[in-house]
py3Dmol code that shows the C-alpha trace and the ligand (Angstrom):
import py3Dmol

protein = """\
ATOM      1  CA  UNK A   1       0.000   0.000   0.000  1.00  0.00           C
ATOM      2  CA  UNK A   2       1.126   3.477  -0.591  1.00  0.00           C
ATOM      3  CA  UNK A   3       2.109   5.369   2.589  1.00  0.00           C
ATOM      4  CA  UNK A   4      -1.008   7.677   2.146  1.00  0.00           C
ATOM      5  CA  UNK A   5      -1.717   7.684   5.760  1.00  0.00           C
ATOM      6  CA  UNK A   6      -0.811  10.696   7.605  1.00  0.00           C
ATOM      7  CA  UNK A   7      -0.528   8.890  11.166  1.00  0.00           C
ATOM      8  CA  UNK A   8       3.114   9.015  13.106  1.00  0.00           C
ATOM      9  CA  UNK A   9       3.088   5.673  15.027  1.00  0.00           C
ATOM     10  CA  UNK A  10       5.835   5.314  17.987  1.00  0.00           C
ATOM     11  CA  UNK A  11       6.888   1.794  18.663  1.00  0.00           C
ATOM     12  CA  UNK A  12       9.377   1.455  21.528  1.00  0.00           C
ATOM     13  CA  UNK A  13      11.695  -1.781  21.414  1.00  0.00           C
ATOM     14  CA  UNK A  14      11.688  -1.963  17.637  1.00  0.00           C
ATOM     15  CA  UNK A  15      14.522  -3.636  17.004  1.00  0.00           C
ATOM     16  CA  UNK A  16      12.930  -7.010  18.780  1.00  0.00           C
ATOM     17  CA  UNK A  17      11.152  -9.635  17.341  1.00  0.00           C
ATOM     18  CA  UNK A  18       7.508  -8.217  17.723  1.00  0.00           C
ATOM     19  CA  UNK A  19       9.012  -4.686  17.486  1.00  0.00           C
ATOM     20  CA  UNK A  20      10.577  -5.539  14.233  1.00  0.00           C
ATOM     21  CA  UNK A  21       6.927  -6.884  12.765  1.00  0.00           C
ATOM     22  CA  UNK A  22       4.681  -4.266  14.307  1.00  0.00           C
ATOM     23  CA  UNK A  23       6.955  -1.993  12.170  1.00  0.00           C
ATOM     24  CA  UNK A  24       6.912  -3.738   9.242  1.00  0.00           C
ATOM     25  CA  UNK A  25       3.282  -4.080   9.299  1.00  0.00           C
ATOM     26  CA  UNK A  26       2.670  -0.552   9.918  1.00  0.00           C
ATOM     27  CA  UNK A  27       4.746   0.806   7.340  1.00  0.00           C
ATOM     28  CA  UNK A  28       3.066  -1.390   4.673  1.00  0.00           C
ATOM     29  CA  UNK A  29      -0.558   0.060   6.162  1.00  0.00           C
ATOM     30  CA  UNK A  30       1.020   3.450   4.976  1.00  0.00           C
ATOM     31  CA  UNK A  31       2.095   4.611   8.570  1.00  0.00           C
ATOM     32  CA  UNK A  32       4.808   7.071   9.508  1.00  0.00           C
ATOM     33  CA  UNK A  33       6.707   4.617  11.590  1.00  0.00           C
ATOM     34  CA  UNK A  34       9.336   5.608  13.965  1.00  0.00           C
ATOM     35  CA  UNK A  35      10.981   3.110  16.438  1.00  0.00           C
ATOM     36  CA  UNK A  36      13.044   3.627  19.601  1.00  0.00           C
ATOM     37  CA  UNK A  37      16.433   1.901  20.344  1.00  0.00           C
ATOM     38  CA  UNK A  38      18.606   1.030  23.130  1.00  0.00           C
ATOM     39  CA  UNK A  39      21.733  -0.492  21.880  1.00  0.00           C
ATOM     40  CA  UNK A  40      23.280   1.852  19.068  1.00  0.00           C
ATOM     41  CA  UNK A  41      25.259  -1.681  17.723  1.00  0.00           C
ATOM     42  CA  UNK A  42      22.036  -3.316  16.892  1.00  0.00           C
ATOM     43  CA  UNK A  43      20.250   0.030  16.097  1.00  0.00           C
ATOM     44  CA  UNK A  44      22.511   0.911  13.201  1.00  0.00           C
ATOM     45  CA  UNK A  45      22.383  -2.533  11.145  1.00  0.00           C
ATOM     46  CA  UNK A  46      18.523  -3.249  12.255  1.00  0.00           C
ATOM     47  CA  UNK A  47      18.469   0.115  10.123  1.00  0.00           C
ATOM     48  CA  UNK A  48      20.427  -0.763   7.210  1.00  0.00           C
ATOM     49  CA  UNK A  49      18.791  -3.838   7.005  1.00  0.00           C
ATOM     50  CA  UNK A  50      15.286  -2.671   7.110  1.00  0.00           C
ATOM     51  CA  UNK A  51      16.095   0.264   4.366  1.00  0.00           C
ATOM     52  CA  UNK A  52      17.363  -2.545   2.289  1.00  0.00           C
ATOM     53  CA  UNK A  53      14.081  -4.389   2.634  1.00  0.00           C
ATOM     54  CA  UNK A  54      12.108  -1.653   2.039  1.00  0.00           C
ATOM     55  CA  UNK A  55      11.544  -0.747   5.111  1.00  0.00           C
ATOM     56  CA  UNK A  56      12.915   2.977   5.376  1.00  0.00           C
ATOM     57  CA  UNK A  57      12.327   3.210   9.141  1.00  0.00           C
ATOM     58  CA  UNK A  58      14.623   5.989  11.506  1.00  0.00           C
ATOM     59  CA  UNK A  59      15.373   4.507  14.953  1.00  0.00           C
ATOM     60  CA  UNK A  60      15.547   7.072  18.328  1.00  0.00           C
ATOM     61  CA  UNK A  61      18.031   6.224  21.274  1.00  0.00           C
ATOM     62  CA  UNK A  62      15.731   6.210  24.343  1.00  0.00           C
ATOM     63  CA  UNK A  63      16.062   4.018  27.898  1.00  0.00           C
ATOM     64  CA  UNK A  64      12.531   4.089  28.367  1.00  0.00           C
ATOM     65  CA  UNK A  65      12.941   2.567  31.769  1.00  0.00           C
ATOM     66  CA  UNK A  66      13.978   6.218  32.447  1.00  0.00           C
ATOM     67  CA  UNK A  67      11.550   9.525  32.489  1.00  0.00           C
ATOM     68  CA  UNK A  68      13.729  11.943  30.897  1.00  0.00           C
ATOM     69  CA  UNK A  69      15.443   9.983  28.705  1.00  0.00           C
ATOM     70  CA  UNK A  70      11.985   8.555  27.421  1.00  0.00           C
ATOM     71  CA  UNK A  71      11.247  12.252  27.374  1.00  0.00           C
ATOM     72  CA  UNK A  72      14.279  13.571  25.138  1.00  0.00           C
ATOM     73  CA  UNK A  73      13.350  10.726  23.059  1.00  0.00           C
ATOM     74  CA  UNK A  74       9.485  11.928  22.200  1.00  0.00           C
ATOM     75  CA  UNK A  75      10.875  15.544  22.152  1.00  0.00           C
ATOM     76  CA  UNK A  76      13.616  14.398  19.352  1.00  0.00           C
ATOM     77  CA  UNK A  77      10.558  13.009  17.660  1.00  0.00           C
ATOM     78  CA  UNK A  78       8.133  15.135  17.979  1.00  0.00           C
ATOM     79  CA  UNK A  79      11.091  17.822  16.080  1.00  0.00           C
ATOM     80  CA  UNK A  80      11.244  16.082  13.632  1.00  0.00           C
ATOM     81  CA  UNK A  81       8.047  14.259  12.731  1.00  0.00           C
ATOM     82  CA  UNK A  82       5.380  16.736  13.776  1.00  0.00           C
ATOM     83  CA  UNK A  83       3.060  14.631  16.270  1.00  0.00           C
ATOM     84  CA  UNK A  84       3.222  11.010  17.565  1.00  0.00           C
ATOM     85  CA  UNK A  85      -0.237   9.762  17.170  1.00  0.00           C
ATOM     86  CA  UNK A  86      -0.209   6.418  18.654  1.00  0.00           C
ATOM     87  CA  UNK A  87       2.874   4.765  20.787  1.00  0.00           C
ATOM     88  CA  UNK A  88       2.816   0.931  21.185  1.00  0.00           C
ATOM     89  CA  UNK A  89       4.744   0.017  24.653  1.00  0.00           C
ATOM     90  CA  UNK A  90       6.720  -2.606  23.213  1.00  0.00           C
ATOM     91  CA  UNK A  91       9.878  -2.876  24.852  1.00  0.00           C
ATOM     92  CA  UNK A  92      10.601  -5.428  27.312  1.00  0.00           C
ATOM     93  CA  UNK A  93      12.779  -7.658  28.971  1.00  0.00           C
ATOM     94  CA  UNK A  94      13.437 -11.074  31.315  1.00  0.00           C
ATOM     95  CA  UNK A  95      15.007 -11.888  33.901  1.00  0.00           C
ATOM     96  CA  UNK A  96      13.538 -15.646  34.755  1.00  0.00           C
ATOM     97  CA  UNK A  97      14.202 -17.297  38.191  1.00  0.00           C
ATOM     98  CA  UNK A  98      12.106 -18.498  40.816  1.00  0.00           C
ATOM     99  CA  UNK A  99      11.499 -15.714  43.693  1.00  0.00           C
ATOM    100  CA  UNK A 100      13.603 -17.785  46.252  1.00  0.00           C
ATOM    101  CA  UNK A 101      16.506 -17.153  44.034  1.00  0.00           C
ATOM    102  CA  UNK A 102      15.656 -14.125  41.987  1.00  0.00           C
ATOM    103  CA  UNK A 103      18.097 -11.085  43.053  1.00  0.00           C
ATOM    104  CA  UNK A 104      16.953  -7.286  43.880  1.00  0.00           C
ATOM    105  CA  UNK A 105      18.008  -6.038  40.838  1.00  0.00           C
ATOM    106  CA  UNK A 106      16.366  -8.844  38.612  1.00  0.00           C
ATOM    107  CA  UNK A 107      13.248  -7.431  40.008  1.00  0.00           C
ATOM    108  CA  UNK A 108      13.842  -3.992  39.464  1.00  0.00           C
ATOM    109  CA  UNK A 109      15.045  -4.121  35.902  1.00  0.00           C
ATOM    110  CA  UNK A 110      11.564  -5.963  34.777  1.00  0.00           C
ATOM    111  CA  UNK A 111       9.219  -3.453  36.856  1.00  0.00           C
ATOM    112  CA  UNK A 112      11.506  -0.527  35.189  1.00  0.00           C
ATOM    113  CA  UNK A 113      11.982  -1.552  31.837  1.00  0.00           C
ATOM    114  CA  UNK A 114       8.184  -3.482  31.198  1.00  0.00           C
ATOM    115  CA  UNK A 115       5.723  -1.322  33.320  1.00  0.00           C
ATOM    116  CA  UNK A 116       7.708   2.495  34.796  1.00  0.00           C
ATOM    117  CA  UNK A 117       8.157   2.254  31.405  1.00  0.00           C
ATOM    118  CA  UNK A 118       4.603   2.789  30.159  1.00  0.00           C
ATOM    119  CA  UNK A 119       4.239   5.701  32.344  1.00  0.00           C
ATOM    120  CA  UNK A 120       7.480   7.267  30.689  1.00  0.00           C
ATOM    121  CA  UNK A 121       6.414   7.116  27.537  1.00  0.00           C
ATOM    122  CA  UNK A 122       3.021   7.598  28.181  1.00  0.00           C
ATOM    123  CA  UNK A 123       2.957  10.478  30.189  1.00  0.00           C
ATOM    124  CA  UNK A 124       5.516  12.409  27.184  1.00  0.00           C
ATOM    125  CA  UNK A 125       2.734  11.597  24.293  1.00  0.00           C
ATOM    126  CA  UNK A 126      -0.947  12.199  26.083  1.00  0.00           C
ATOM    127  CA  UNK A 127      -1.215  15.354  26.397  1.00  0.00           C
ATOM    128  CA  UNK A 128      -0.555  16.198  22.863  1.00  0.00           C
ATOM    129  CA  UNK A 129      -3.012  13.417  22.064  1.00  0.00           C
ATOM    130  CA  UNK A 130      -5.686  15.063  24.107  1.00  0.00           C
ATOM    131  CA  UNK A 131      -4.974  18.614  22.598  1.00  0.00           C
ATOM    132  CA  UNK A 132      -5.421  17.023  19.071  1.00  0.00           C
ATOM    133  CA  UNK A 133      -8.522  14.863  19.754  1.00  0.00           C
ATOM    134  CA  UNK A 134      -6.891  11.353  18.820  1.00  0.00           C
ATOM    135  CA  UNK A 135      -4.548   9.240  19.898  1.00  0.00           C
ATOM    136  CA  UNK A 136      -3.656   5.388  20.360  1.00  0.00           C
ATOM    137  CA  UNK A 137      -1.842   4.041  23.489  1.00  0.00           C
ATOM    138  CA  UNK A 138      -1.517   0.390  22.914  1.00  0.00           C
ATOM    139  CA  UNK A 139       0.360  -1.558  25.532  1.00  0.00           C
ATOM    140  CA  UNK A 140       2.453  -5.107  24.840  1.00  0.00           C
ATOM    141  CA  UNK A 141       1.516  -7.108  27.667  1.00  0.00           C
ATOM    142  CA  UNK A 142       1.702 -10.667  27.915  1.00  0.00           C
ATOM    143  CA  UNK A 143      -0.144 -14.009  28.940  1.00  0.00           C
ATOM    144  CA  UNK A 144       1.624 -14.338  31.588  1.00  0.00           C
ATOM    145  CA  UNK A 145       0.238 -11.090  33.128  1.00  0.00           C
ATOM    146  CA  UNK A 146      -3.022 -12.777  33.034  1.00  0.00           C
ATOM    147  CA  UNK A 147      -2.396 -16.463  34.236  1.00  0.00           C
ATOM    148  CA  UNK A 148       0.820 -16.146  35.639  1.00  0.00           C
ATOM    149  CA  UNK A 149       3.963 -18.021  34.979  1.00  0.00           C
ATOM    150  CA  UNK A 150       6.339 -20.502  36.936  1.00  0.00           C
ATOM    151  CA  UNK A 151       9.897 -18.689  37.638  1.00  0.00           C
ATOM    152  CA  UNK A 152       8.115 -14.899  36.440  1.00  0.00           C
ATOM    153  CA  UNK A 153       7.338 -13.287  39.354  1.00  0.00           C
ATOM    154  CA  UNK A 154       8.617 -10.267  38.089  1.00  0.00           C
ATOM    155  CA  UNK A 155       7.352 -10.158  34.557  1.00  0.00           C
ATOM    156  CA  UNK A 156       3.920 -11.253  35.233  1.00  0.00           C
ATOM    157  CA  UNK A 157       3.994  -8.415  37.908  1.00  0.00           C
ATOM    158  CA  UNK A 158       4.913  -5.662  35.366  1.00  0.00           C
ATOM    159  CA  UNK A 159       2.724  -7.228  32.642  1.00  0.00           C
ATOM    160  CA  UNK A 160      -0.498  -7.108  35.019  1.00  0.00           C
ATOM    161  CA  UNK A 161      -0.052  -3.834  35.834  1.00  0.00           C
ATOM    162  CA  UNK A 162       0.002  -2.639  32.535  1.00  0.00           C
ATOM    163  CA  UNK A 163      -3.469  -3.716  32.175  1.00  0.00           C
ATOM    164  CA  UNK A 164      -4.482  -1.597  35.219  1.00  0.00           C
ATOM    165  CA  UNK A 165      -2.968   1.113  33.423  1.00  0.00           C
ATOM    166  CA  UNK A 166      -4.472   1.042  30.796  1.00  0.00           C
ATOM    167  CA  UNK A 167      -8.014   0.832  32.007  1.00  0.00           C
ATOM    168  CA  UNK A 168      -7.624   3.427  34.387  1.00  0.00           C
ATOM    169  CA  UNK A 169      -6.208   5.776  31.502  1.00  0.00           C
ATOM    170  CA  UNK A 170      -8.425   4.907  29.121  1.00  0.00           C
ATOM    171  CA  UNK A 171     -11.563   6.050  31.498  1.00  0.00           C
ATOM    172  CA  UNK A 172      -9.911   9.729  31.391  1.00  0.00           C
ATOM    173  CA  UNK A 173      -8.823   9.953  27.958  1.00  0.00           C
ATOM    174  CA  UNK A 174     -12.063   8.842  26.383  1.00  0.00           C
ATOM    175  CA  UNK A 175     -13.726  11.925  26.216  1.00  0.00           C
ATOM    176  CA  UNK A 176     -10.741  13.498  23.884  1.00  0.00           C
ATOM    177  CA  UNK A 177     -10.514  10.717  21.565  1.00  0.00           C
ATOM    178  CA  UNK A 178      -7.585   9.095  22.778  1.00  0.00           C
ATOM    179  CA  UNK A 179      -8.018   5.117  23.308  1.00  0.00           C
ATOM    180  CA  UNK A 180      -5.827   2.977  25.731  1.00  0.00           C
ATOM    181  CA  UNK A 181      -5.519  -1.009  24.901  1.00  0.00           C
ATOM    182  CA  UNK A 182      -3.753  -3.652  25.899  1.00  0.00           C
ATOM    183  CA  UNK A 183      -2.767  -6.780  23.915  1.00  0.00           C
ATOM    184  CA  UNK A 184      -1.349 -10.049  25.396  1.00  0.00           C
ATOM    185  CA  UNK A 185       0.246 -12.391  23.222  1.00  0.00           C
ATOM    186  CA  UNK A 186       1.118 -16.186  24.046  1.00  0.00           C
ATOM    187  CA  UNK A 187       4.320 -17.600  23.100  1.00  0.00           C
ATOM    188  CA  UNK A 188       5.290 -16.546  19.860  1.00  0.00           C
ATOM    189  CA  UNK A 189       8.276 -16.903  17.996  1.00  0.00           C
ATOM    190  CA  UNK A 190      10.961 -14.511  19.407  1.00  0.00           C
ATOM    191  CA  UNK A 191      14.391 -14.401  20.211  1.00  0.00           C
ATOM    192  CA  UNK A 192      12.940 -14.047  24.362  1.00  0.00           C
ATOM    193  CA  UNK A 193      10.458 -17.099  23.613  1.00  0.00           C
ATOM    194  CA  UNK A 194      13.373 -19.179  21.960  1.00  0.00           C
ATOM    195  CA  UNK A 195      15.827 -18.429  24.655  1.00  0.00           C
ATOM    196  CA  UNK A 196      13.717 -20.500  27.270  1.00  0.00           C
ATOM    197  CA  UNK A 197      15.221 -24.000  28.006  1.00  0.00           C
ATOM    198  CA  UNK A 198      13.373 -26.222  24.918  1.00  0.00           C
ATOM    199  CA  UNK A 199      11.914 -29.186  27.380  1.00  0.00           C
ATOM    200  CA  UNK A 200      10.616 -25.867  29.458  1.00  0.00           C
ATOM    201  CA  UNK A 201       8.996 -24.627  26.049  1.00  0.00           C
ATOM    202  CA  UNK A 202       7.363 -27.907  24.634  1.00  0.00           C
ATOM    203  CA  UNK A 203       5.964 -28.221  27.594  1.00  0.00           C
ATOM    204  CA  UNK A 204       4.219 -24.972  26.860  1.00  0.00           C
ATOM    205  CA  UNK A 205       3.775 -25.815  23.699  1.00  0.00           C
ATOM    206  CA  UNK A 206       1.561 -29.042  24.446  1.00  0.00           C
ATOM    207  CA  UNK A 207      -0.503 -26.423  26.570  1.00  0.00           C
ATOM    208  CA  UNK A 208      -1.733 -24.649  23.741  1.00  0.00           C
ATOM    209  CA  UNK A 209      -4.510 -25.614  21.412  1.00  0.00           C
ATOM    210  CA  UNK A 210      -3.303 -24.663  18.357  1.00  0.00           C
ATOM    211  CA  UNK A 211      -0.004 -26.654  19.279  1.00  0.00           C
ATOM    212  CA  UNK A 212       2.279 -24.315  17.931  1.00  0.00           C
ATOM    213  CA  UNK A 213       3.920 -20.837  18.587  1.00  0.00           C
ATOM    214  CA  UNK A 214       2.264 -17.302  17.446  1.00  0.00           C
ATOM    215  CA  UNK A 215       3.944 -15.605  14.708  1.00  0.00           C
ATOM    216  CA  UNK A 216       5.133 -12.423  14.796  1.00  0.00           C
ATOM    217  CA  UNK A 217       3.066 -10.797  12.232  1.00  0.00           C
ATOM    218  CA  UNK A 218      -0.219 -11.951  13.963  1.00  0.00           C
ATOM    219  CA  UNK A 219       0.554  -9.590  16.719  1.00  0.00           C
ATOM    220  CA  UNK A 220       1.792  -6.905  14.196  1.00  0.00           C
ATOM    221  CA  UNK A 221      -1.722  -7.133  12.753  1.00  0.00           C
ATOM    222  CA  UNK A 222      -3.570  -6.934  15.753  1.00  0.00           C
ATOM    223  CA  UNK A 223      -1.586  -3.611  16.226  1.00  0.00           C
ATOM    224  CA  UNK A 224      -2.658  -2.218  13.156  1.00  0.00           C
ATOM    225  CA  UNK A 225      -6.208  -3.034  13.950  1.00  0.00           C
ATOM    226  CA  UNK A 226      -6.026  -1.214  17.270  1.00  0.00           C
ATOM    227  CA  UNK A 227      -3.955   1.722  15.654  1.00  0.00           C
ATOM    228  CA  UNK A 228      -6.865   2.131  13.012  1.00  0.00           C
ATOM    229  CA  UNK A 229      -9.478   5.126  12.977  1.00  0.00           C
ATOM    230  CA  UNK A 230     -12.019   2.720  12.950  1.00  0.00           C
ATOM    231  CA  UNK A 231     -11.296   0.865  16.105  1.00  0.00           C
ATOM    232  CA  UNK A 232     -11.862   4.401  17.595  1.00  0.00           C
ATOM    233  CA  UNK A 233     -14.910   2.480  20.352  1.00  0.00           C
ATOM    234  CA  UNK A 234     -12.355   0.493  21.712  1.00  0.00           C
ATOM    235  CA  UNK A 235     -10.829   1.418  24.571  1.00  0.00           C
ATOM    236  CA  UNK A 236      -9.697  -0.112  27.991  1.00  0.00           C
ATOM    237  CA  UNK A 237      -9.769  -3.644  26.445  1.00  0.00           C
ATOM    238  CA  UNK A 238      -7.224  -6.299  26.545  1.00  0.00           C
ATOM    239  CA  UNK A 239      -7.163  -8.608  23.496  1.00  0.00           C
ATOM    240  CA  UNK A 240      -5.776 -12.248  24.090  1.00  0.00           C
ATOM    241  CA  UNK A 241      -3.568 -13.469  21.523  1.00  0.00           C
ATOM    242  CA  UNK A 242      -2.581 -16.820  22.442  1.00  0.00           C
ATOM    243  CA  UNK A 243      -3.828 -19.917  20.455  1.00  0.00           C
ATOM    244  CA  UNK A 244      -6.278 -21.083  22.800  1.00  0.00           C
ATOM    245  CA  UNK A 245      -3.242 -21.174  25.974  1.00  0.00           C
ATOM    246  CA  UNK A 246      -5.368 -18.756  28.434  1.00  0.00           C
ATOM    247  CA  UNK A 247      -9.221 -18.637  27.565  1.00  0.00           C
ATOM    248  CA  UNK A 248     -11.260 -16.921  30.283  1.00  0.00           C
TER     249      UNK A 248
END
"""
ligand_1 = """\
54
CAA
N 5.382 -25.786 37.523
C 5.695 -26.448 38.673
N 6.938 -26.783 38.997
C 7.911 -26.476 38.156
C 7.663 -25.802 36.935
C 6.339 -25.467 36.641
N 5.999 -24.814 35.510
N 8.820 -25.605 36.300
C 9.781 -26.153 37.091
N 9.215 -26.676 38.190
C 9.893 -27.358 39.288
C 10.878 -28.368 38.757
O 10.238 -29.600 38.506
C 11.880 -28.461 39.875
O 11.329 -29.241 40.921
P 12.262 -30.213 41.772
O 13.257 -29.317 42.465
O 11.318 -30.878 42.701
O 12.906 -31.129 40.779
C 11.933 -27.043 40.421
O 10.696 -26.422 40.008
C 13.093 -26.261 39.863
O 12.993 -26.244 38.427
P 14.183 -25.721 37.531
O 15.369 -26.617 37.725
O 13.721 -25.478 36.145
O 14.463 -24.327 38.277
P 15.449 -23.216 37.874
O 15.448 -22.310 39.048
O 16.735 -23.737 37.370
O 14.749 -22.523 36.613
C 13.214 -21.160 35.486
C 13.546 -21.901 36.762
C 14.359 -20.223 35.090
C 12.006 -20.340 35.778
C 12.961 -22.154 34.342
O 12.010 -23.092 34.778
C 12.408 -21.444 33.116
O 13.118 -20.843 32.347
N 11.080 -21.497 32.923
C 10.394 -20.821 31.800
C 9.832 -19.511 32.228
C 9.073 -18.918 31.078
O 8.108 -19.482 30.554
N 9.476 -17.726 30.641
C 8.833 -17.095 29.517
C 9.854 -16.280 28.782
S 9.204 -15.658 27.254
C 8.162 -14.440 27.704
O 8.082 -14.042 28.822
C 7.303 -13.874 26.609
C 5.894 -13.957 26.978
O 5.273 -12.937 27.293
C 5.166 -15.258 26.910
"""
view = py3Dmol.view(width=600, height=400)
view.addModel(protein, "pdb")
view.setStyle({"model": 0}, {"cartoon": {"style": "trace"}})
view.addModel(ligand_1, "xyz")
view.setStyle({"model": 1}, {"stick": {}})
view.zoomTo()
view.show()
């Protein structure tokens, strides 16, 4: 599709697996797409490799697990592009281990980088959102902020409270046009997914229905849905995406 549409998306962690998609996806929809970085290394050939796709995406250094670096980062943005009209809090991390052996700072990075994190970004972007009468605030949560998860204290923690984020922000931003989501994928096919011992993971596997992982681009698309003017009656929601793993 020609890039027709006018809309400046923000999606932090772009460089990862669903970050890498969601961008992809959004592009071909005919988004401005802009994506955030944290490692300059990876930044810099994630680039090059995405122009020669055809994927002409710019990256922005931001630790969103920090307030004004998150806030340089939407300012640098916001020079450039114009607006951002809908962020997608993307960026995440793990640091798996059962709470009797999980250390301070294992906790602290997850909290910081998966849910402070939401309020970094979020808090830079809303009220510019509000001002123009439309936004999108969609938040990458997980399944295992819903069920919970053996050895994920920490990440199901930060991934929960997303989703009480979200509703509560979406209640005072409905009025202005500005919609708050969540989305919580199952196991899909990342570099974080693939990195968890493989007995551990086909034993999820054999948990879920449709007996395999999620792909990437199924979450992209659910994205794009959820960035769309039409989806503009949807808001505080949380959309499972999961192959039948957590029904409820
Ligand atoms: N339920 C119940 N008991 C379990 C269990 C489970 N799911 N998993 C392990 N145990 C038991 C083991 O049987 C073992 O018991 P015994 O001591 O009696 O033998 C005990 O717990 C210790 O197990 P481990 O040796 O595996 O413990 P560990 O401390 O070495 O490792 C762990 C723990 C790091 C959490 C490891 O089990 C693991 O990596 N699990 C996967 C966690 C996971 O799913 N992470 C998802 C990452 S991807 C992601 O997060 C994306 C997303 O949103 C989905």
């Amino acid at each position: 599709m020609e890039n027709s549409n006018k809309r400046t998306v923000l999606i932090t962690g772009a460089t990862g697996g669903l970050g890498t998609a969601m961008c992809k996806e959004l592009h071909k929809d005919g988004y401005t797409v802009v994506g955030n970085y944290h490692t300059k290394e990876k930044a810099v050939a994630w680039m090059d490799q995405m122009k020669k796709d055809g994927y002409p995406i710019e990256l922005f250094y931001g630790d969103v697990s920090d307030y004004d670096s998150a806030g340089k980062m939407v300012s640098e943005i916001e020079a450039k592009y114009g607006h951002i009209d809908t962020l997608v809090n993307n960026a995440g991390i793990t640091r798996d281990g059962r709470l009797i052996n999980m250390k301070v700072e294992d906790w602290h990075a997850v909290i910081n980088t998966n849910l402070n994190s939401v309020f970094n970004c979020t808090r830079h972007v809303i009220q510019g959102m509000i001002d123009r009468n439309f936004g999108r605030i969609i938040n990458i949560s997980s399944v295992n902020g819903q069920r919970g998860q053996f050895g994920q204290t920490n990440y199901s923690a930060a991934k929960a409270g997303m989703h009480g984020f979200t509703k509560s922000l979406a209640m005072e931003v409905a009025k202005y046009g500005v919609t708050v989501n969540t989305i919580s994928p199952g196991y899909i096919a990342t570099d974080m997914v693939m990195a968890v011992p493989e007995k551990v993971l086909n034993q999820i596997v054999a948990q879920v229905p449709m007996g395999r992982l999620g792909g990437t681009h199924e979450v992209a698309h659910l994205v794009s849905f959820l960035a769309s003017e039409e989806t503009s009656f949807v808001t505080g929601a949380n959309y499972s995406i999961n192959g039948g793993q957590h029904v409820y």
